[in-house]
C-alpha positions as CSV (number, residue, x, y, z in Angstrom):
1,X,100.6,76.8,105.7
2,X,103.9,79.0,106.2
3,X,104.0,81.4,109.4
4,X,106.1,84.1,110.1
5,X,108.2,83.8,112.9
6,X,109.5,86.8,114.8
7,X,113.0,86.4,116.9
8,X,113.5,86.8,120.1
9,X,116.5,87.9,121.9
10,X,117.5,85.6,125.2
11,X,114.8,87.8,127.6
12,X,111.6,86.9,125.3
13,X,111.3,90.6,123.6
14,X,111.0,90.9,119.9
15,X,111.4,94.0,118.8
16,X,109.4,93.4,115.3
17,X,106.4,92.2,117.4
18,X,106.6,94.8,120.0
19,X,106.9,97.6,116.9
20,X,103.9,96.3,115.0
21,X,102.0,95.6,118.3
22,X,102.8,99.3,119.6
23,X,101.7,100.6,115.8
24,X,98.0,99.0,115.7
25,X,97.7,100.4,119.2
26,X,98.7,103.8,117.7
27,X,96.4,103.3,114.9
28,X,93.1,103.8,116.5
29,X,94.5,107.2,116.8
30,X,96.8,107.9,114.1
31,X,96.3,108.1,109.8
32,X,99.9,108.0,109.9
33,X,100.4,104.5,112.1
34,X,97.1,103.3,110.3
35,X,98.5,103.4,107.4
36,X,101.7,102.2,108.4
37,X,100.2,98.9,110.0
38,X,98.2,98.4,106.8
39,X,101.5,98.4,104.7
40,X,102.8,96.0,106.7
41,X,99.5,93.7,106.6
42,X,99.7,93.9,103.3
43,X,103.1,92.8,102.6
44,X,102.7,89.9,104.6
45,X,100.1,88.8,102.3
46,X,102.1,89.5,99.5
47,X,104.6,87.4,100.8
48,X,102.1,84.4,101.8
49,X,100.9,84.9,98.3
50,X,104.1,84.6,96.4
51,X,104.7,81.3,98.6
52,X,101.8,79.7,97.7
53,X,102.4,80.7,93.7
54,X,106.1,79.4,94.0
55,X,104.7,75.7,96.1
56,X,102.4,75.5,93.3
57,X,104.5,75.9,90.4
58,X,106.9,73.2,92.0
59,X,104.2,70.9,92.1
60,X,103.2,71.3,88.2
C-alpha cells in the first residue's frame, strides 16, 4: 500500500497537515471548509486509485 507523506520543516510543523487538520475542524461548522476537506479526500483517493491501476498494469 502507498501512503502520503507530508514534510516537515526542521521544528516538526507541516503546514499541509496542519491546513487540512485546521479545515475538518472548520468543517463541522462551515459548507464552505466541508466541502473543501471533501475535495481534498477525494483527490487522495484518486490518486491512490490511479496507483493501484498503474502497479497493475505493470504487472500484466
Amino acid at each position: 500500500m502507498y501512503e502520503i507523506i507530508f514534510y516537515e520543516d526542521k521544528n516538526g510543523k507541516s503546514e499541509v497537515a496542519d491546513f487540512i487538520e485546521k479545515l475538518n475542524e472548520n468543517a463541522k461548522t462551515s459548507k464552505e471548509c466541508r466541502i473543501n476537506i471533501n475535495k481534498i479526500i477525494a483527490y487522495m483517493d484518486v490518486y491512490h486509485s490511479a496507483l493501484f491501476y498503474q502497479e497493475d498494469q505493470e504487472n500484466t
